[in-house]
KEPA-958028 format. One record per residue (C-alpha): residue number from 1; x, y negated, z; residue in one letter; chain. Coordinates in pm, whole numbers, plus 50000, padded with zeros to 5 digits. Example, Ala and Ser with C-alpha at 12.3 -4.5 7.8 and 13.67 -1.06 7.14 Angstrom:
BEGIN
1  51230  50450  50780  A  A
2  51367  50106  50714  S  A
REM end
This chain:
BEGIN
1  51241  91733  10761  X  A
2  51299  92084  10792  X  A
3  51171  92381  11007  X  A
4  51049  92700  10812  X  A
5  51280  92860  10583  X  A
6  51374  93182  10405  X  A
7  51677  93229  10165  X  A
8  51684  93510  09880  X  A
9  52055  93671  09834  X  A
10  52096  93887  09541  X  A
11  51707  94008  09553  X  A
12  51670  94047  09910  X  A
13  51489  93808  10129  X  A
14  51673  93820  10526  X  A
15  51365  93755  10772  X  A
16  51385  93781  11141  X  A
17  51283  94114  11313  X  A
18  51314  94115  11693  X  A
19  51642  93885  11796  X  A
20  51843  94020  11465  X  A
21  51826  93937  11125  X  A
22  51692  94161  10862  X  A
23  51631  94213  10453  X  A
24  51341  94348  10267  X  A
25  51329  94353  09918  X  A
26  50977  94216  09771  X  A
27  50846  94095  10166  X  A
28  50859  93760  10198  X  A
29  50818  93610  10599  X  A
30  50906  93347  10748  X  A
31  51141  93245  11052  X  A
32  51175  92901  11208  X  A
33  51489  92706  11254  X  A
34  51629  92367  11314  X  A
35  51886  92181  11389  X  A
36  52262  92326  11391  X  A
37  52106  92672  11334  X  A
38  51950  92550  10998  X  A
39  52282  92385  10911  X  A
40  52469  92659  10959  X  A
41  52273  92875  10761  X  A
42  52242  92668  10482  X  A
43  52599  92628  10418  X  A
44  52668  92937  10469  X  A
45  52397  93056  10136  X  A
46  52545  92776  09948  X  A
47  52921  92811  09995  X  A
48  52809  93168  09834  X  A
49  52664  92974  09503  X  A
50  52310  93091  09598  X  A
51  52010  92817  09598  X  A
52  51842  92770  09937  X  A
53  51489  92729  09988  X  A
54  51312  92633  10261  X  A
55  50967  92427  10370  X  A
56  50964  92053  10436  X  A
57  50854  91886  10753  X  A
58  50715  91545  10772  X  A
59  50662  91279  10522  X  A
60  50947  91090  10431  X  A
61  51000  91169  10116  X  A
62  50651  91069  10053  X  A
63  50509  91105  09728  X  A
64  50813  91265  09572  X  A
65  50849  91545  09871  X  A
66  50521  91632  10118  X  A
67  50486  91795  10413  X  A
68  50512  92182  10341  X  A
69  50654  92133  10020  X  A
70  50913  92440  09946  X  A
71  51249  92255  09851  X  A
72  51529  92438  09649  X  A
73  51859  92345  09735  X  A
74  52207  92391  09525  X  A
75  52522  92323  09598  X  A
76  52673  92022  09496  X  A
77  52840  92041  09131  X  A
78  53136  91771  09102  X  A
79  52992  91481  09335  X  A
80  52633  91366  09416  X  A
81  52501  91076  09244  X  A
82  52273  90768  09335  X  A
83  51928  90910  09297  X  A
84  52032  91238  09408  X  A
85  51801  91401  09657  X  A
86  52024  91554  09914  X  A
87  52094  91764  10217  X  A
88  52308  91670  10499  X  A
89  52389  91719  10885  X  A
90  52351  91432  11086  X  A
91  52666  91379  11250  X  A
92  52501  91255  11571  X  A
93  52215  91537  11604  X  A
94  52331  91771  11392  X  A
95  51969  91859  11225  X  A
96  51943  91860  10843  X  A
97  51797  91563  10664  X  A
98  51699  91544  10283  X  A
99  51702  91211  10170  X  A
100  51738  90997  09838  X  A
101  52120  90871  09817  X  A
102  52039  90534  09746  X  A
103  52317  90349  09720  X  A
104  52754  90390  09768  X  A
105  52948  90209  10028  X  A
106  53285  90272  10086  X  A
107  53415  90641  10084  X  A
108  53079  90698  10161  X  A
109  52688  90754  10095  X  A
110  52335  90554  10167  X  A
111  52097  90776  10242  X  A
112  51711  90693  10293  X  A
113  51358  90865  10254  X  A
114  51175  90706  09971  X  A
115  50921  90659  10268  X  A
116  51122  90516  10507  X  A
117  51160  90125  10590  X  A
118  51537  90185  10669  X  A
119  51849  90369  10555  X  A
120  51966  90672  10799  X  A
121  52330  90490  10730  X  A
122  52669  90584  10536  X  A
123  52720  90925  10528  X  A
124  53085  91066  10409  X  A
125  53096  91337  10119  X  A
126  53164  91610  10371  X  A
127  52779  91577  10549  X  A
128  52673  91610  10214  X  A
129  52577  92004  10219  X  A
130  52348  92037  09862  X  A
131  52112  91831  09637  X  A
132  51763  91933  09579  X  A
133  51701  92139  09263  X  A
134  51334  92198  09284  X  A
135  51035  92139  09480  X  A
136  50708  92363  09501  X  A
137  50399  92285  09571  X  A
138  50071  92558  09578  X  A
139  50309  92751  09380  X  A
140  50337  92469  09137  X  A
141  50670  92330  09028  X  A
142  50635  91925  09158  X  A
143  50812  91635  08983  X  A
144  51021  91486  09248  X  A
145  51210  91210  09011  X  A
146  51569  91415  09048  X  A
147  51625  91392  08656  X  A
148  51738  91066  08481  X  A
149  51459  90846  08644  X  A
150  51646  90909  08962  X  A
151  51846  90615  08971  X  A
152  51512  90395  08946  X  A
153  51381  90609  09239  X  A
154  51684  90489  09399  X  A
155  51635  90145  09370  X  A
156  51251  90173  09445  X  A
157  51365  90331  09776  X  A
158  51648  90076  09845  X  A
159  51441  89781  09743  X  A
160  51120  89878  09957  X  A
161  50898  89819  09713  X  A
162  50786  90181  09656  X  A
163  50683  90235  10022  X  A
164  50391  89950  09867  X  A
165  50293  90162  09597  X  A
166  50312  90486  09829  X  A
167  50024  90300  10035  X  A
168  49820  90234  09686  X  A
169  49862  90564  09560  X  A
170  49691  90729  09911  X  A
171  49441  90438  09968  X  A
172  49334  90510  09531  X  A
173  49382  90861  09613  X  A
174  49175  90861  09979  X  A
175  48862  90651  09710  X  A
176  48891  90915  09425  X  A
177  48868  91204  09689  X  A
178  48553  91056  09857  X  A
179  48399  90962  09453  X  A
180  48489  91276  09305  X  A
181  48557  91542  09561  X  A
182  48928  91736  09690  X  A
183  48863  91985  09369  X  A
184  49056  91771  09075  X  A
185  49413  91649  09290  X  A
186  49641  91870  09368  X  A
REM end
């Protein structure tokens, strides 16, 4: 779910120039990353108490999180909840995923996208690298059902049935589009 990214530290924003890393106050680019790289660099920002923000890939997180989306994440504050949106390394490939916890088993946590048919499994409480704080969208903030509504959000995920009303909401969307033109959805 993740490739683009750019993290502001105390005002700055670090970019890539050449094969080094960089800051520029008031530039903004962007680098790409993945995998342990992205990992690495996002626990790093966090274990420092800053938020880090980076560009969504994919859609399965679909309609809370799109493709392209900017995500904010924080560090986690006590422990993550159900409902909780959150970042973590996948033990296995080691690439970052950011998925609704969904459910508790164990020591550990059930993640899955709120577009997915299946859980990615149990992860334990040290995978868990931050929870999402915000999501952007054409420079909009976006509700992505992280307040009290989350635990419902969790149980629409875990249950299945919101992947049903994901398909409603793009086949009304896809009609309103063709009706009424791109102009009034965002």
């Amino acid at each position: 779910m993740c490739a683009a990214w750019w993290v502001s530290w105390n005002g700055l924003t670090w970019w890539k120039r050449g094969n080094r890393m960089a800051a520029d106050s008031g530039r903004l680019n962007e680098i790409s990353l993945s995998g342990g790289d992205l990992a690495g660099l996002m626990q790093a920002v966090l274990e420092k108490n800053a938020r880090f923000r980076f560009k969504a890939r994919g859609f399965s997180m679909t309609p809370f999180i799109r493709d392209h989306d900017v995500i904010t994440v924080a560090a986690v504050k006590g422990g993550p909840a159900v409902g909780d949106v959150a970042a973590v390394v996948h033990p296995k490939t080691g690439t970052v995923i950011v998925h609704r916890i969904v459910g508790r088993k164990n020591q550990g946590f059930v993640l899955k996208g709120d577009n997915c048919a299946d859980a990615d499994g149990v992860f334990d409480r040290s995978r868990i690298i931050g929870v999402v704080c915000g999501v952007r969208r054409n420079n909009g903030a976006v509700w992505y059902a992280g307040g009290p509504e989350k635990r419902v959000a969790a149980f629409l995920s875990r249950s299945g049935i919101n992947r049903g009303v994901n398909r409603g909401i793009y086949l009304f969307r896809g009609i309103f589009v063709r009706v009424f033109g791109r102009g009034r959805l965002r």
